[in-house]
C-alpha positions in Angstrom: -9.5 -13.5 -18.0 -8.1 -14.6 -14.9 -8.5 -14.7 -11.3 -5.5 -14.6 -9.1 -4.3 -17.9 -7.5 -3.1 -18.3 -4.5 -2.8 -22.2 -4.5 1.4 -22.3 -5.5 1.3 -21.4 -1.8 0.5 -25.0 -0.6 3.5 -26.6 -1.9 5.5 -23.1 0.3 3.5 -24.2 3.2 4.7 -27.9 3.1 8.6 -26.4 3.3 7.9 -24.0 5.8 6.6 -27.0 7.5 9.5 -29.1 7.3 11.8 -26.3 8.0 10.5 -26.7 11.6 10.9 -30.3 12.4 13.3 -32.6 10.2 14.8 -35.6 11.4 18.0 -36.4 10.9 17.6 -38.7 8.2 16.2 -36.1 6.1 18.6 -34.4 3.3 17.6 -31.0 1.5 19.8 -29.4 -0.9 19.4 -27.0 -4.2 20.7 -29.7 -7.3 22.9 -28.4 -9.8 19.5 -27.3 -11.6 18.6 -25.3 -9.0 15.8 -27.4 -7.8 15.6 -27.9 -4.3 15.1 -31.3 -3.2 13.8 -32.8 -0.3 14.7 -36.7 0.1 15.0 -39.8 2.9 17.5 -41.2 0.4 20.1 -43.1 2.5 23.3 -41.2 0.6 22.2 -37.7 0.9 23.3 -34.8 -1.2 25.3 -35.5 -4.4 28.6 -33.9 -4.2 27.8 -31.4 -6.9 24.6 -30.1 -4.8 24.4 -27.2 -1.9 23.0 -28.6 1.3 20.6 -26.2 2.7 20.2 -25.7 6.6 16.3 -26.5 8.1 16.3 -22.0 8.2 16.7 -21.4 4.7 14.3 -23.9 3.3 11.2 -21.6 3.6 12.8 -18.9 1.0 13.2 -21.9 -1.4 9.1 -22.5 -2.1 9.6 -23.9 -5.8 10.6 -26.8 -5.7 9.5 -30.7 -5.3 9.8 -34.0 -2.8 11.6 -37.0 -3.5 11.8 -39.8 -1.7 8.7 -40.8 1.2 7.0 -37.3 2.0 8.6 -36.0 5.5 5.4 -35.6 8.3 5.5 -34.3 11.6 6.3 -36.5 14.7 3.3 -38.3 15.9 4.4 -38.9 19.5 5.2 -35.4 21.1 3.0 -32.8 22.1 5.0 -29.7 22.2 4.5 -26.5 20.6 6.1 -26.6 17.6 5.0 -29.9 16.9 1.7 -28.2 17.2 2.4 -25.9 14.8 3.9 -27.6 12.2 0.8 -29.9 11.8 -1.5 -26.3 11.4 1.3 -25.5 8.8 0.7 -29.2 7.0 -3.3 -29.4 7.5 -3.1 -25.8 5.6 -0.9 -26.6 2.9 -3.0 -30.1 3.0 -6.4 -27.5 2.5 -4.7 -25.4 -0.2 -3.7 -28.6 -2.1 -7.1 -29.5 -2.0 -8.7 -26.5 -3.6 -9.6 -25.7 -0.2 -8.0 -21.9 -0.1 -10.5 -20.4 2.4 -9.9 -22.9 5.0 -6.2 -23.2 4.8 -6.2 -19.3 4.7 -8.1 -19.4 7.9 -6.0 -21.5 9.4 -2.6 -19.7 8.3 -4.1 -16.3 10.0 -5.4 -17.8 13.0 -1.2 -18.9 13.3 -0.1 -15.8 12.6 -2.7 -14.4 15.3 -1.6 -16.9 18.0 2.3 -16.6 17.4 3.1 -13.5 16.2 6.9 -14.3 17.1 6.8 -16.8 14.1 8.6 -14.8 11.4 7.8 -17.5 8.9 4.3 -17.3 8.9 4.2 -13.5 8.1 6.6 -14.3 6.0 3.8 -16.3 3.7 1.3 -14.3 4.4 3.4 -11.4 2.7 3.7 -13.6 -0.3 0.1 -14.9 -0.5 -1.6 -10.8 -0.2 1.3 -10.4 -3.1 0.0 -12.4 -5.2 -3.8 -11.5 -4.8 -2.5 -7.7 -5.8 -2.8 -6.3 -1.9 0.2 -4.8 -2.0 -0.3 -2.9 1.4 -1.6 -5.5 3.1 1.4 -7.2 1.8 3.3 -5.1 3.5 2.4 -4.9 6.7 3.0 -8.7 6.5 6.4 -8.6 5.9 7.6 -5.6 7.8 5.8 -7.9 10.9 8.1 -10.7 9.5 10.9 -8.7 9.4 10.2 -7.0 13.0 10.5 -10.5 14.6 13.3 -12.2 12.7 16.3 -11.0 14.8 17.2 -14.7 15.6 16.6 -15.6 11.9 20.0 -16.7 9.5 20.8 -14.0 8.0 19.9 -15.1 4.1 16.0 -15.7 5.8 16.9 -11.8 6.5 18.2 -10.8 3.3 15.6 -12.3 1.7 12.6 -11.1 3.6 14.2 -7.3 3.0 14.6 -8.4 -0.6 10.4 -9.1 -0.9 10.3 -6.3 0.8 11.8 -4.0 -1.8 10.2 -5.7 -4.2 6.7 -4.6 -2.7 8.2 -1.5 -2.0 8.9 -1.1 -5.8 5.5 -2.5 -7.1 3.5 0.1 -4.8 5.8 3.1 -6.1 5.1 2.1 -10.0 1.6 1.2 -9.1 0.9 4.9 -7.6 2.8 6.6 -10.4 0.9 4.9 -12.9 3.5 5.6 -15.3 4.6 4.0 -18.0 7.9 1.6 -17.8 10.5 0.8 -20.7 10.0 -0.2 -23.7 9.5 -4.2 -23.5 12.3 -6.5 -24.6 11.0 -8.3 -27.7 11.4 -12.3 -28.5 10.2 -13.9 -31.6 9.7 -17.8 -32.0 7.7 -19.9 -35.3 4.8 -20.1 -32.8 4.9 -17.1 -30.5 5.7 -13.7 -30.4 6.8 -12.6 -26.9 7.8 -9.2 -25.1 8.4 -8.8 -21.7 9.1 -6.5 -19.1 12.6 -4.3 -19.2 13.0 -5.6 -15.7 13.0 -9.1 -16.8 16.4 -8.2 -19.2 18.4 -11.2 -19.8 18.0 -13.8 -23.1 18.1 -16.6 -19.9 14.5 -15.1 -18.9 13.3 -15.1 -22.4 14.4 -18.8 -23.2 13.1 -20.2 -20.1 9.8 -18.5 -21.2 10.1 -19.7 -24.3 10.2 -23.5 -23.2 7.3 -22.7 -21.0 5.3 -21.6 -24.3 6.3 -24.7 -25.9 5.1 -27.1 -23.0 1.7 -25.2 -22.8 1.2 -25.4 -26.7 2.0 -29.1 -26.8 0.2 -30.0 -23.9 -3.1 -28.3 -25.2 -3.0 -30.0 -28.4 -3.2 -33.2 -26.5 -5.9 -31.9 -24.3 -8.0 -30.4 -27.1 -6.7 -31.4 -30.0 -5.9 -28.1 -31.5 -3.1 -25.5 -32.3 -3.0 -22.2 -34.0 -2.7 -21.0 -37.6 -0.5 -18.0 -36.7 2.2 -17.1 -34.2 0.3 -15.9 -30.8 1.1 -12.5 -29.1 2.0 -12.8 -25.4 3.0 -9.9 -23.0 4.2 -10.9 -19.5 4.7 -8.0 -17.1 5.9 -7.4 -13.5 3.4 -7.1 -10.7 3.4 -3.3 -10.2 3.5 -2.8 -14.1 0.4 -4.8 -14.4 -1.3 -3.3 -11.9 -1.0 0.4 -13.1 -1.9 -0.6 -17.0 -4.8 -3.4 -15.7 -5.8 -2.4 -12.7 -9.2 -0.9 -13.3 -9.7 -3.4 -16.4 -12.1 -5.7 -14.2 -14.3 -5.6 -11.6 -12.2 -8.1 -9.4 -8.1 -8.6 -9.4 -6.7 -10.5 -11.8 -3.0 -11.9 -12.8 -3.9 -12.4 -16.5 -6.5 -11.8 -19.4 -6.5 -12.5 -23.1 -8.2 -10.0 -25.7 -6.0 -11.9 -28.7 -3.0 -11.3 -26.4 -2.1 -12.9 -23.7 -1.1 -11.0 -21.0 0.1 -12.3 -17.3 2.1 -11.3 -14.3 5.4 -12.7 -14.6 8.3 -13.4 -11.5 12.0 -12.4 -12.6 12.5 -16.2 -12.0 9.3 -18.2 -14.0 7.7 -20.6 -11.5 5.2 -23.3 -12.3 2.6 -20.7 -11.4 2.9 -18.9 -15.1 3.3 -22.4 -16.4 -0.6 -22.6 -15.0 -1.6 -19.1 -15.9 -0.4 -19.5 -19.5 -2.3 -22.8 -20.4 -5.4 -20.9 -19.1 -5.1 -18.3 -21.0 -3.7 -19.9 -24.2 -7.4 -22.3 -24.0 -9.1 -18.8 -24.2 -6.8 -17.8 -27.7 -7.7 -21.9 -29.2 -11.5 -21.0 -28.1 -11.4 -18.0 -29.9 -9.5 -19.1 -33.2 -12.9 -22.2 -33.0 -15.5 -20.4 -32.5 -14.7 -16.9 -33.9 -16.2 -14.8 -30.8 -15.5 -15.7 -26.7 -19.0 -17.0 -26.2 -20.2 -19.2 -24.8 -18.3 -17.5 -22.2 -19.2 -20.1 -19.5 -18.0 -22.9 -21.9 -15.0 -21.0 -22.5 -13.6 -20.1 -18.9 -14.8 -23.6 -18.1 -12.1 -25.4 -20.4 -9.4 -22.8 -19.1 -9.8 -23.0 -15.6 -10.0 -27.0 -15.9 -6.8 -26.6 -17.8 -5.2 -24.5 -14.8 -6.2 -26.7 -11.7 -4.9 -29.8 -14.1 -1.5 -28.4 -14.5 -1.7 -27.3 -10.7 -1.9 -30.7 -9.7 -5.7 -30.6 -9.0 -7.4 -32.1 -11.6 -11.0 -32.6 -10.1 -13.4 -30.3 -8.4 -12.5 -30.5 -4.4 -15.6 -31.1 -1.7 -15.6 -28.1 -0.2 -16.2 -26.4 -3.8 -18.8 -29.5 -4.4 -20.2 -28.1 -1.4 -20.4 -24.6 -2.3 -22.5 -25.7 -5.2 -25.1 -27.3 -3.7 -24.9 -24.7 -1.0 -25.9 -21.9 -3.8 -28.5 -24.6 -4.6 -30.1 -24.9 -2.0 -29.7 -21.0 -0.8 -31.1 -19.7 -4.4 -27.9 -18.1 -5.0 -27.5 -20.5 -8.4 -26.5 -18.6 -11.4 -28.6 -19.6 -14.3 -25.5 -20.9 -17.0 -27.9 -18.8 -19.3 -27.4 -15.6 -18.0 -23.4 -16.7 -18.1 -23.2 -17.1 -22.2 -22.7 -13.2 -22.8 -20.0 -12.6 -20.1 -19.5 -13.0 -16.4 -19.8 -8.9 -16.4 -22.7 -8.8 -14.4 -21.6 -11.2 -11.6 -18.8 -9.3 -8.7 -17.3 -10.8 -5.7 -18.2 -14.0 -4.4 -20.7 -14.5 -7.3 -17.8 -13.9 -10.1 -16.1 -16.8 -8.1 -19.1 -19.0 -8.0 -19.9 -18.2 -12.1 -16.1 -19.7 -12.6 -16.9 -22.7 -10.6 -20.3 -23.9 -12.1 -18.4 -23.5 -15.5 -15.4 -25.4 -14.4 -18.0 -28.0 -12.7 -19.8 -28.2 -16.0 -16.7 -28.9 -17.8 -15.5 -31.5 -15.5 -19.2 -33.5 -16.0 -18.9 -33.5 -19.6 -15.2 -34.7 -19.6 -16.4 -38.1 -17.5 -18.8 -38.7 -19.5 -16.9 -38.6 -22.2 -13.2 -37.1 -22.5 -13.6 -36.6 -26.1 -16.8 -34.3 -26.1 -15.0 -30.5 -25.7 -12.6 -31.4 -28.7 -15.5 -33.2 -31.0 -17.4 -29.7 -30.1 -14.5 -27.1 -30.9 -14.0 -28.7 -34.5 -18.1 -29.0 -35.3 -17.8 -25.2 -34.1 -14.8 -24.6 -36.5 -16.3 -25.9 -38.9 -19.5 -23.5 -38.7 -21.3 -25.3 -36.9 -23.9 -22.8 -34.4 -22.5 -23.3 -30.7 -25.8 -24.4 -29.4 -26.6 -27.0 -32.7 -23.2 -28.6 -31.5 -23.7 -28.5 -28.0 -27.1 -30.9 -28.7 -25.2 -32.9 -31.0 -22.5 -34.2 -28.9 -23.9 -33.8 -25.5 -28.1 -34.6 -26.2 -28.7 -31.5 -24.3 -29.5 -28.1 -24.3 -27.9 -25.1 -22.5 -31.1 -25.4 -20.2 -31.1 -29.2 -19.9 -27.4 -29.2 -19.4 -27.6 -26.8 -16.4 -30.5 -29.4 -14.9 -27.9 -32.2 -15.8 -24.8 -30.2 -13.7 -27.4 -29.6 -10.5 -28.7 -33.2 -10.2 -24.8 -34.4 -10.3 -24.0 -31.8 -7.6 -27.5 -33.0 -5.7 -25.9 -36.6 -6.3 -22.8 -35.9 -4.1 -24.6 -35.3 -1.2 -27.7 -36.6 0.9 -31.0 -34.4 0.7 -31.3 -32.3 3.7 -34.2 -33.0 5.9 -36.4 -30.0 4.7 -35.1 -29.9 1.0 -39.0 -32.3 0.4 -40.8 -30.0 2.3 -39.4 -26.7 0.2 -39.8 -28.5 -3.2 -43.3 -29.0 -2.1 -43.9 -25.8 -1.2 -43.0 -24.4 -4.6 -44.9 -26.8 -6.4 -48.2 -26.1 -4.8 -46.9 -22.2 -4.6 
């Protein structure tokens, strides 16, 4: 299954950013691809491209730099200087891994200028895609309350994500049912999709999204599948009313030998992401026969995600949140994990992912080759545990005391950590 997240937003931030302060030597424009570009390059805009003005960037979050990445200016003081380096030290955070903080810091704007349409703006998108939907709302109706000297295609398009909130809330209260999905069949998947999503452009573009994931994961783990896999991608609202209650927690995505994810009209490098996590879960299964080890398993698919996010090791502040639980006793034992993270809610559910990405990430420095070399002695029949010990040395108990002393490792000992150990050894 699949947590929602929220860290697509940084590379929004970095454009809101820039749409406050660019110098003049600066060209953005949407390429005949639709990408929007963002360059220093000394001709500009190609003659086939639309140049975009420093308003309408924001609406265009997809997208990537070229050229040397545009900063703030380091020599005035003002105040919206001021708060475009908040905007870039969040989207820095988020790029990071470090949601919380760059969260905190994006509401404590929003808090301190409220007449910054922008920022509301985001906030609407990031409550979106958590599945708040009211909360969601009340963002972007206070966006669209203080955008009267806004263009008016930052208008339109505010009203647009507005409507489409509107719509998500109404089909997530009615609970009901929506059209039959359109149905796409390829030699290696077999797809259906939302009636909204109509249009064989949507279904292609999917289809070369499948295609990158599928390649890309035999590379990663050296294996593919026997038969064509089942994937259902839905809109937001329908999602919510079939999958709502599913889980303890929200999620954008789940696979129970279909994959299932939340799907834009337009597919963003966010489902590229959520597919590849929830494809490892379909290769882990065809392995292994069953979804446990669980802790193994969401450990390779979350790796997968945050890799094809752009964020390929486990970020400090996450480091410290490990040794944090550590050292506060709130550790879960990767024992307890090997059934199912059913018993773990809240911030616990989010720590269980963690330790199992962490885990993952150990193994693969020590040696890249170790998850694949495991799935096949697993395919083969092989007991889990019999081929844990025979590439790693370890145990499931012995691998867990591996993962905390390379956590301990990343930071000094804390003055009384001596004095506690001591305590429990004479206890």
């Amino acid at each position: 299954m699949h947590p929602p997240k929220l860290k697509w937003i940084a590379l929004f931030l970095g454009f809101i950013a820039v749409a406050i302060w660019i110098p003049s030597k600066v060209s953005v424009w949407v390429d005949p691809d639709g990408e929007l570009v963002l360059s220093n390059r000394a001709d500009g805009a190609p003659s086939t491209a639309r140049t975009l003005a420093p308003s309408e960037i924001a609406l265009h979050w997809e997208g990537e730099y070229r050229g040397e990445r545009v900063e703030p200016g380091s020599t005035t003081v003002d105040d919206d200087d001021r708060f475009t380096r908040e905007l870039l030290a969040a989207r820095d955070d988020m790029t990071r891994g470090e949601t919380r903080r760059g969260l905190r810091r994006l509401r404590r704007l929003h808090r301190e200028h409220p007449e910054r349409p922008e920022v509301a703006y985001l906030l609407a998108e990031v409550e979106r895609d958590r599945g708040r939907l009211e909360p969601a709302k009340d963002a972007i109706d206070a966006a669209l309350s203080v955008a009267g000297g806004s263009s008016e295609v930052w208008r339109e398009a505010a009203m647009r994500l507005r409507d489409e909130i509107d719509g998500e809330l109404l089909l997530s209260a009615r609970g009901e049912p929506s059209a039959p999905m359109q149905r796409l069949d390829t030699p290696h998947f077999k797809i259906s999709y939302d009636h909204s999503f109509a249009g064989r452009a949507y279904g292609d573009r999917v289809v070369r999204i499948l295609e990158e994931v599928r390649v890309g994961l035999k590379e990663a783990l050296g294996r593919s599948l026997p038969n064509p896999l089942a994937v259902r991608l839905y809109t937001r609202g329908r999602y919510l009313a079939e999958y709502k209650h599913r889980f303890g927690f929200a999620t954008v995505g789940f696979y129970d030998g279909t994959i299932h994810v939340v799907s834009a009209r337009h597919p963003r490098r966010e489902l590229f992401a959520l597919l590849a996590h929830e494809h490892a879960h379909a290769l882990f299964e065809d392995a292994l026969k069953s979804h446990q080890p669980f802790f193994i398993n969401e450990g390779i698919a979350d790796r997968l995600e945050e890799r094809y996010r752009g964020r390929p090791k486990v970020s400090r502040s996450e480091w410290r949140e490990l040794v944090d639980a550590l050292r506060g006793d709130s550790w879960i034992a990767l024992e307890s994990l090997v059934r199912g993270f059913n018993g773990v809610k809240g911030k616990r559910a989010l720590l269980a992912y963690l330790e199992s990405r962490a885990v993952i990430e150990m193994l693969d420095e020590r040696d890249s080759g170790i998850i694949p070399r495991w799935l096949d002695r697993c395919a083969e029949g092989e007991p889990w545990r019999d081929a844990l010990r025979t590439e790693t040395g370890w145990t499931v108990l012995e691998l867990e005391s591996a993962l905390q002393n390379h956590v301990r490792s990343r930071f000094p000992p804390e003055p009384l950590d001596a004095f506690k150990w001591s305590e429990k050894d004479s206890g």
